[in-house]
KOLTI-478705 format. One record per residue: x, y, z of N, C-alpha, C in turn. Coordinates in steps of 0.1 Angstrom, whole numbers, plus 5000, padded with zeros to 4 digits. Example, Ala and Ser with C-alpha at 12.3 -4.5 7.8 and 13.67 -1.06 7.14 Angstrom:
2
513249435078512349555078513249675078/512849785071513749895071512950005079/
REM end
This chain:
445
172751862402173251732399174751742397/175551662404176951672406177451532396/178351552385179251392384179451342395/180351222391180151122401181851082399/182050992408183950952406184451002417/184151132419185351172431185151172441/184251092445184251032461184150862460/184250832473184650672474183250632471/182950552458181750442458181050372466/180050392473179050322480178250212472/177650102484176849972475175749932485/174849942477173249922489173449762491/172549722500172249582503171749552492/172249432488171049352478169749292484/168849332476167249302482166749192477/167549102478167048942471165848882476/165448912491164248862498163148952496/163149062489162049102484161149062472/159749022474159348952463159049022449/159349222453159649292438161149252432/161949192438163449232433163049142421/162549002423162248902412161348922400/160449062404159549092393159949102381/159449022372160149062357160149182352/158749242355158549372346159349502355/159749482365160049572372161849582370/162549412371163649432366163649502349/163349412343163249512327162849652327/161949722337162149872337163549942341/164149802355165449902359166449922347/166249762344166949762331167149882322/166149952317166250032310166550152314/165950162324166650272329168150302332/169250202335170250182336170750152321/170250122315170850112299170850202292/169550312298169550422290170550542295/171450502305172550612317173450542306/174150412302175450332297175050422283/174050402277174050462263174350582265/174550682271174550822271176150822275/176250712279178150782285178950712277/178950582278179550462270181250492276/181450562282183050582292183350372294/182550252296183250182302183150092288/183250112277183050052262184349972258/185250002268186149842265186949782275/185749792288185849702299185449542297/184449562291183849362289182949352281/182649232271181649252261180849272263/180549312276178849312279178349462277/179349582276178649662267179149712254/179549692245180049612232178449612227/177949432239177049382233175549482230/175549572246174349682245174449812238/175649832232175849962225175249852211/175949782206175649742195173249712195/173149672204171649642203171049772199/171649892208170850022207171050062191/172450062189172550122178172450072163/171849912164171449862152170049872155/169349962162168049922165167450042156/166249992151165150082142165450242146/165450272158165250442164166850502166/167850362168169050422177169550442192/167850432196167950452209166850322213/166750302229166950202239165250182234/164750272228163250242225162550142218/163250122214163350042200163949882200/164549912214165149772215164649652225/164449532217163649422226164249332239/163349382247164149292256164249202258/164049092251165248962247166748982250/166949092239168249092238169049092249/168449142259169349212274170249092276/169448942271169748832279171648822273/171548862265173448832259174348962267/173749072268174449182277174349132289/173549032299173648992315174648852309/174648822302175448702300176348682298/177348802297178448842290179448912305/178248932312179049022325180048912330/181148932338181648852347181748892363/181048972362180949062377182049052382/183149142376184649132382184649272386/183349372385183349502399183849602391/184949592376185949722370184449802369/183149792362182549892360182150022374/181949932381181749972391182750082396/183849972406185050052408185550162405/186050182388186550222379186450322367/184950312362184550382350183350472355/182350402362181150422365181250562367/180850662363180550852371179450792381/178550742375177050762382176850642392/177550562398177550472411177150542419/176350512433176050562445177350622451/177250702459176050792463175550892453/175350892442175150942428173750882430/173151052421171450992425170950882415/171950892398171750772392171550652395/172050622405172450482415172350392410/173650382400174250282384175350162394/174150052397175249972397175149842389/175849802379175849742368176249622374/177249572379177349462382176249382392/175349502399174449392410173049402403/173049462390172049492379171749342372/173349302367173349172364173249092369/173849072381173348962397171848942399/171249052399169249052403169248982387/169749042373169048952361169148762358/169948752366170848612372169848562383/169348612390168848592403167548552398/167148662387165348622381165748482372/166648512367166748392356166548222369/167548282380167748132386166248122393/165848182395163748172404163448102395/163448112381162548122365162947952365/164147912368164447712370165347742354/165947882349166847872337168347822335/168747822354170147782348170647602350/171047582338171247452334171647392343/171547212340172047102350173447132353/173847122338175247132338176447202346/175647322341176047432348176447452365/174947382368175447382386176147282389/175447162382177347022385178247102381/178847172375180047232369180447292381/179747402392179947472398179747432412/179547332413179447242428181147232438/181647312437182747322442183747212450/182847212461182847122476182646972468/181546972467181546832458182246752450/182746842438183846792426185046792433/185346842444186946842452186746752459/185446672469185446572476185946432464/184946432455184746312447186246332436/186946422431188046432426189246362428/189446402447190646382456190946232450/190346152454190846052457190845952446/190446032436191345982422191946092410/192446202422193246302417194146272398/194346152398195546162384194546142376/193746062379192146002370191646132366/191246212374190346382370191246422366/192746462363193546552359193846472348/193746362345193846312326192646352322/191646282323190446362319190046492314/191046572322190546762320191646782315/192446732314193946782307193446842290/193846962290193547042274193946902259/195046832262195846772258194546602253/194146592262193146492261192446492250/192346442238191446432228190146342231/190246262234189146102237188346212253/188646262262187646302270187146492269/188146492266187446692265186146732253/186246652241185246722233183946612237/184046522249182446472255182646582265/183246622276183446732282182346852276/183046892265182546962260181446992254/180646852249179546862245178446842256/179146752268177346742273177846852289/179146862289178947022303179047172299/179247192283179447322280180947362279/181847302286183347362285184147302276/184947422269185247452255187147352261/186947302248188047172249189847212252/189147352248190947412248190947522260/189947482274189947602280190847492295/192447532297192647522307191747512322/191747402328190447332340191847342351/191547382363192247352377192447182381/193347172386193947072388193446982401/193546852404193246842421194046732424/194646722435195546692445194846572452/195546432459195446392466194946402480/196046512481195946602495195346742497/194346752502193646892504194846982511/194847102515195547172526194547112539/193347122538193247082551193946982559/194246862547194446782554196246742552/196546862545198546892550198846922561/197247032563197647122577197647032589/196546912591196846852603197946752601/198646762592200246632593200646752601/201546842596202446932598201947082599/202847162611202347292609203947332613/204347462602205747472602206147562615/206947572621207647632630207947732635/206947772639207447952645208747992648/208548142635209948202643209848312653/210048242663209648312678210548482678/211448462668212448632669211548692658/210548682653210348752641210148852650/209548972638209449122650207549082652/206648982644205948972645205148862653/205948792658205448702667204748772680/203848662676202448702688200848662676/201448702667199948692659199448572659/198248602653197848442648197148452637/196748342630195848382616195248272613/193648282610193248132605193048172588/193548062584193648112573192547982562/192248112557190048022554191047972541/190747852535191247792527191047852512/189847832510189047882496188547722493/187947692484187747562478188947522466/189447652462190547642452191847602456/191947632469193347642476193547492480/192147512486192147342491192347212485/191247262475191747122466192147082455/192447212449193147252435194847292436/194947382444196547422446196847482461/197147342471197147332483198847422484/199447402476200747472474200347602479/199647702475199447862477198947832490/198547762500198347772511199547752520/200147652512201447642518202747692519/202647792506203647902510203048012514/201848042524201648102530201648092541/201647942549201647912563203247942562/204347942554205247922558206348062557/205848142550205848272549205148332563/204048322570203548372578204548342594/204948202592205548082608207048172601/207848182594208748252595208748422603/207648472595207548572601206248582619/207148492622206248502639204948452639/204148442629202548432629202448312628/201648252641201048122644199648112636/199547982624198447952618197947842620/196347812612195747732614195047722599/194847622596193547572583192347602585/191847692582190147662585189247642572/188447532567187847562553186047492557/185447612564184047532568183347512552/183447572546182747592533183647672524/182247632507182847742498182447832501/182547982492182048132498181448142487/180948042481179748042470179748122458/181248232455181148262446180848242432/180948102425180448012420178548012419/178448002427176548022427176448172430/176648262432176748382431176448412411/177848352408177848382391176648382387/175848262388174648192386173348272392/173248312404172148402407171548342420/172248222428171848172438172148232447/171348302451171348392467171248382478/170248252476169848202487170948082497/171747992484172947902488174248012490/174348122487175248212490174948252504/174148312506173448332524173648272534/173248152529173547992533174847982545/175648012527177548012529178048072538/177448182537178348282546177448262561/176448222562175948202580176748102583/177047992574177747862580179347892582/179747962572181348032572181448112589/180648192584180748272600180548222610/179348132612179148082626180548012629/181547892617182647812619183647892622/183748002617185048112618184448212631/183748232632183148332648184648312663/184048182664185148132675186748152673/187148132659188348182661189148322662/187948402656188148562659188048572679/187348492683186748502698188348512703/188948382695190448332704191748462701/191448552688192048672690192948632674/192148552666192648492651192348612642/193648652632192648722623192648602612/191648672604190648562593191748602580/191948522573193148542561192548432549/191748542539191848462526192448442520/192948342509193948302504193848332488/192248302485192448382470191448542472/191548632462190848782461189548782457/189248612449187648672453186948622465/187348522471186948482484186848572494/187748652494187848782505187148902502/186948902488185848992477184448942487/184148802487182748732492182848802506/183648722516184048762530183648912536/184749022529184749112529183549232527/182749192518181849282510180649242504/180549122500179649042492178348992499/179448892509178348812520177748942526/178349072536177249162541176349232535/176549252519175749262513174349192512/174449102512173549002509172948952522/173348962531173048922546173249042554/172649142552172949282557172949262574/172049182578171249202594172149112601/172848982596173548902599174848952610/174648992625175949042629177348942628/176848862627178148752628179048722614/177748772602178548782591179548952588/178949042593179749172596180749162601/180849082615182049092625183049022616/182748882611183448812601184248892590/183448982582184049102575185049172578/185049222590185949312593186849262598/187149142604187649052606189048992595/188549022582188548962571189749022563/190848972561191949052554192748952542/192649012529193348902520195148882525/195748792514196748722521197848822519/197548852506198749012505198149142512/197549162515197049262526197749262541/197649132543198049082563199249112559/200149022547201549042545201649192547/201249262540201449422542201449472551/200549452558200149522570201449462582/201649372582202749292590204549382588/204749432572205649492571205749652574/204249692579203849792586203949832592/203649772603203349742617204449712625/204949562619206149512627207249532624/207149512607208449482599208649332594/208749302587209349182580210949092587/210548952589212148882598212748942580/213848902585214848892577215148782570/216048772557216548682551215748662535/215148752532214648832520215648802507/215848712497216548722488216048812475/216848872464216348862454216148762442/215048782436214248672431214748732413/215848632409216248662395215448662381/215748732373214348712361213248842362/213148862373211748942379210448902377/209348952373208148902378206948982364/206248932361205149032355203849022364/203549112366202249042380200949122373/200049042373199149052372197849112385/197449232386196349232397195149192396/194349102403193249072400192349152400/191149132394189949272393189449232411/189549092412188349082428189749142438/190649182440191649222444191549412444/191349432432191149582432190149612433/189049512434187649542440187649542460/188649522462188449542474188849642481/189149732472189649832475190749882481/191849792482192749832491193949892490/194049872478195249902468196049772461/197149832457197849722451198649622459/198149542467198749542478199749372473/199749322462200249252455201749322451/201149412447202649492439203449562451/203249602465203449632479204149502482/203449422480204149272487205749232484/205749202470206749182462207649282457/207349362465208349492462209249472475/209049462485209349362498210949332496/210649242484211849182480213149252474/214049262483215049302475215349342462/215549432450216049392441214549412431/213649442442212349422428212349412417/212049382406211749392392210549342390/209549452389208049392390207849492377/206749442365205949472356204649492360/203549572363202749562368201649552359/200849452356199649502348198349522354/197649622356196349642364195049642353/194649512345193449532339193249382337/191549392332190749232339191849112326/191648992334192348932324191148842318/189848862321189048842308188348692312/188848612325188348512322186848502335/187048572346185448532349184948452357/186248342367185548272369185248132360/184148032362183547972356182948042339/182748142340182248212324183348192316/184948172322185748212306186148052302/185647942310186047792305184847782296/183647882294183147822287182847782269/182347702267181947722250181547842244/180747942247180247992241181348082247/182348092259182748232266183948242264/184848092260186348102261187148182250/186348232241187348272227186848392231/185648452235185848592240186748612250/186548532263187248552274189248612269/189648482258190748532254190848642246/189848712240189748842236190348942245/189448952253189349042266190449032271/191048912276192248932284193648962278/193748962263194648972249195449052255/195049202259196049292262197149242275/196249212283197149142296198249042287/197748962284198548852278199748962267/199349042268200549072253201749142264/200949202274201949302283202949192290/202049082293203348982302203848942292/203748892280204848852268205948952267/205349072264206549192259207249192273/206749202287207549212295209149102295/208548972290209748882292210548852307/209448862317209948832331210148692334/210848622339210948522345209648422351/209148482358207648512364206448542359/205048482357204048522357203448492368/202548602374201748632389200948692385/199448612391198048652396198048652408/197148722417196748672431195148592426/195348582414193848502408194148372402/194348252406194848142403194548102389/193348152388192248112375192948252369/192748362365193548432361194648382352/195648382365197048372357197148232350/195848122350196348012345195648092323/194648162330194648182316195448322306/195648382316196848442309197748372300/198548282311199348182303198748152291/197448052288196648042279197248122266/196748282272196848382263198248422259/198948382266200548402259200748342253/200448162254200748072241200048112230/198748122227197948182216198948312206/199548392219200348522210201548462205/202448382214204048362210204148212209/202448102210203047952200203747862211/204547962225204947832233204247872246/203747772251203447812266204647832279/204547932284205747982295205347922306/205847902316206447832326204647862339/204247772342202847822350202447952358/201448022361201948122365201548102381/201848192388202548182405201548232412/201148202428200548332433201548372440/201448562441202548642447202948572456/202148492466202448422479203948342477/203748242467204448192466205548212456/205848322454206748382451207848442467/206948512476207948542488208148482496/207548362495208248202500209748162495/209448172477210548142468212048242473/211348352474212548522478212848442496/212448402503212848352515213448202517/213648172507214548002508213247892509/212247952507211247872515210547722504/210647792494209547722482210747652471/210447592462211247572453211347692442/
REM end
């Protein structure tokens, strides 16, 4: 028997269509047996409350050990996860190809998966996470939804909060009149035919966040890309269901990605690469959907296919080289890497980007900022979530950059969060890298 860590992490298909994966008694055996590997190591004990919560069960329990402990309790340790991958990635010895074959984050996904068969996860909860929906019905009274969710709101956030579950002081995403979809067909900005990279092309999958929350990050990426030679296009067939993923829907995730791929197939045909715009979308794209759709060739080809937005940038200054006219960006930057970002394994390809720039002055902070997704708006999740992310939030305070940058939209809005909490004023919103080397190219405000 060999530790584990020093080779690259492997991830089996998820067996959601098998009628054991749903077994209760069979998950509560893996359960234990994977609880009883975390109790023996406890190496990942201040990654997320979720084992916090399992060390503490074991060890106020009658024996000490996992024997003794009811499983009820598991339900606050699966409920605590945010499946942001650090255990996995990062701490885990005993991940595959390790014969323990500890994988904690899709441990929690199958306990999520039983819960969602069982009819446990709330109304709320799914209206909350209807993505496509709330951005359709939003748009078109954009200033109406954005008073309503505004933190600031007394008269609508604590009914918010009582009949949807989210906590009155947890910054909500914003929405726009205008999708990017529908910027992209006004205008598409202008190739620079001398870049060293002209010839490319890129469709660039929108996200449901991009599109109808902050069409901006899409837009200093078509224009960062049409500077540098690369011809784009909008494409948003769907969400990538990460959202119902949280929740345990496997089946509407499957769904997503056959419909994603069959709408994006064609434009790989025309010779497009596929460019996500936020890191967990490309997290889904990249890794998640073939997981889950193992047999699916169209969802594979789509994968590989599949390159986040700071990644293609990289790869472009690789390859081709970057046009010119690169300014430096005054103040500097504190950047934040997202966990679905360094779950993709590619490196820091954020802090590669923005180094780009002339002059860099980058702070780098590489650890989760605690919010989760839909788990850190919530009531019961947001004063942990700001727990968790505290240290992030203290490092971009002390830093004092000009700049705060996520490639995690959600992320860096709560960071911010977390800096006002430390220093009493809230700093200036935070950026995605994108739109920052728009800003270094004359491009953005």
């Amino acid at each position: 028997m060999k530790e584990g860590s020093l080779g690259a992490p492997t991830r089996h298909p998820v067996d959601w269509r098998d009628e054991a994966f749903y077994d209760p008694g069979k998950l509560d055996a893996e359960l234990r047996r994977v609880f009883d590997i975390c109790h023996g190591c406890r190496r990942c004990f201040n990654l997320c409350d979720s084992f916090p919560r399992l060390f503490d069960l074991i060890d106020e329990s009658a024996t000490g050990e996992l024997d003794s402990v009811d499983s009820a309790g598991f339900k606050s340790v699966a409920d605590a996860c945010t499946l942001c991958d650090m255990c996995f990635m990062t701490k885990c010895p005993y991940v595959p190809p390790h014969e323990f074959n500890v994988d904690f984050p899709h441990l929690m996904l199958r306990y999520r998966a039983v819960e969602h068969s069982q009819g446990k996860v709330g109304f709320a909860a799914r209206q909350l996470t209807d993505t496509d929906r709330n951005g359709r019905l939003a748009r078109p009274v954009a200033g109406l939804a954005n008073w309503a969710t505004d933190t600031g709101n007394r008269l609508t956030r604590p009914v918010l909060e009582r009949i949807a579950g989210v906590h009155r002081a947890a910054a909500l995403p914003r929405y726009h009149g205008k999708t990017l979809v529908m910027r992209a067909r006004e205008a598409a900005p202008a190739v620079n035919r001398e870049a060293p990279a002209f010839g490319r092309k890129a469709a660039l999958y929108a996200t449901c966040f991009v599109n109808y929350n902050n069409p901006g990050i899409g837009e200093a990426a078509r224009a960062v890309l049409a500077t540098n030679g690369v011809e784009t296009e909008v494409v948003y067939p769907v969400c990538c269901g990460m959202p119902q993923l949280e929740h345990g829907d496997l089946e509407t995730v499957a769904a997503r990605a056959r419909k994603a791929a069959a709408a994006l197939g064609p434009w790989i045909d025309e010779g497009y690469d596929i460019v996500a715009l936020v890191p967990s979308c490309a997290l889904m794209l990249k890794f998640e959907w073939p997981l889950i759709d193992p047999d699916n060739a169209e969802v594979g080809r789509l994968a590989a296919a599949t390159r986040d937005i700071s990644e293609y940038v990289v790869d472009i200054a690789r390859n081709e080289g970057l046009a010119e006219g690169l300014a430096p960006l005054e103040g500097g930057v504190a950047l934040h890497i997202a966990c679905h970002a360094r779950a993709q394994n590619m490196g820091q390809k954020a802090r590669e980007m923005l180094g780009l720039i002339p002059g860099a002055d980058l702070e780098v902070i590489e650890r989760c900022s605690g919010h989760g997704g839909s788990w850190g708006v919530m009531k019961d999740n947001f004063e942990v979530a700001l727990k968790l992310g505290r240290p992030v939030a203290r490092d971009a305070a002390r830093a004092a950059k000009r700049f705060v940058a996520s490639e995690c939209p959600l992320a860096g809005a709560h960071i911010v969060q977390g800096i006002e909490r430390l220093d009493g004023v809230a700093p200036e919103p935070a950026v995605h890298p994108i739109e920052l080397l728009a800003r270094a190219y004359g491009l953005g405000a």
